[in-house]
N, C-alpha and C positions, 0 to 999 in steps of 0.2 A: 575403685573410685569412679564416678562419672565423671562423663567427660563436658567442659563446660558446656552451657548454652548459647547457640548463636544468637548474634541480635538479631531482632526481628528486620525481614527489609520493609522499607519505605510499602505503603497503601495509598492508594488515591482514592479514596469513595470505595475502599471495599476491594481493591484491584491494585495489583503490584503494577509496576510501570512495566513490564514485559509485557503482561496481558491486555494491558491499555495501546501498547506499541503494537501487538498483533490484531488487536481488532480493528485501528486504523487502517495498518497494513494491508488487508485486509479487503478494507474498502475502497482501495488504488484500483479493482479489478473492476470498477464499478463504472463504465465510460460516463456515464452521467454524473455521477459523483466527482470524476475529474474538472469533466465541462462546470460543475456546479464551482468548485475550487478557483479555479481562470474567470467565471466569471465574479469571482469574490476577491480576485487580484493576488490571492494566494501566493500565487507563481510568481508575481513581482518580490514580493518578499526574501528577500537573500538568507534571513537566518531560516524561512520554511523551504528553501530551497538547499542549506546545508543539510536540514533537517532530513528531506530527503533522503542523500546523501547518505549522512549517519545511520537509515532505516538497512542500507546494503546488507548488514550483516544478516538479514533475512536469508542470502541468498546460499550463504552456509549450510548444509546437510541437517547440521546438528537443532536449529532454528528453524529452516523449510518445512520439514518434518511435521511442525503445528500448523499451516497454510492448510484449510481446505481445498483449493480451487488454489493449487502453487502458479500451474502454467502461466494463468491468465496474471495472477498477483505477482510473481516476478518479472514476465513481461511488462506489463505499468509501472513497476519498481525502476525499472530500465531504460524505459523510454520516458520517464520524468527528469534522466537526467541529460537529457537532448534540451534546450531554451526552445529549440526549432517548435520539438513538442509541444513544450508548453504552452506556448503561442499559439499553436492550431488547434490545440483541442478545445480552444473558447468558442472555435464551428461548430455550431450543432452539426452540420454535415458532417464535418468529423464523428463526432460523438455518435450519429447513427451509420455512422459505417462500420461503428468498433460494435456496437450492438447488434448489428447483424451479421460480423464476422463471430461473433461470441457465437451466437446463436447457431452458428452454420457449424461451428468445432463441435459443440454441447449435441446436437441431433444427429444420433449415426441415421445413415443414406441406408435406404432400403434396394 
């Protein structure tokens, strides 16, 4: 006898909410994309800042796994849960420091 069918999970536009949650995800490693967030007041918002929060379980093995670019995406995961952060990263002077430290990790030294 077969064994029943599971129900289908939830779709957003063609994309389970995993796949919508890691592309977000994602884009935390993006310092501009942060700065762009702070300046869109994001960060004031307590339920986008549980939200945050709730993204943690990214930092799981079993979840990391799917991160291209984990180092840089759970470091931003981490440091979004600082206010201090959030607050600073509306500098663009921030945000071009994190863009040339990126840049300095990403290029090995000859």
């Amino acid at each position: 006898m077969a064994s029943p069918a599971l129900p289908d999970l939830p779709h957003y536009g063609g994309f389970s909410r995993f796949e919508l949650e890691l592309e977000f995800v994602q884009c935390l490693a993006n310092p501009v994309y942060l700065n762009y967030l702070a300046v869109q007041k994001m960060f004031d918002k307590p339920e986008f800042v549980a939200y945050l929060g709730y993204l943690q379980y990214f930092k799981e093995p079993k979840y990391s796994k799917y991160l291209h670019h984990p180092g840089p995406t759970l470091r931003a995961l981490e440091l979004l849960q600082q206010e201090k952060f959030r607050e600073d990263i509306l500098s663009p002077n921030l945000m071009n420091v994190m863009i040339v430290e990126g840049i300095k990790n990403a290029v090995p030294e000859n």
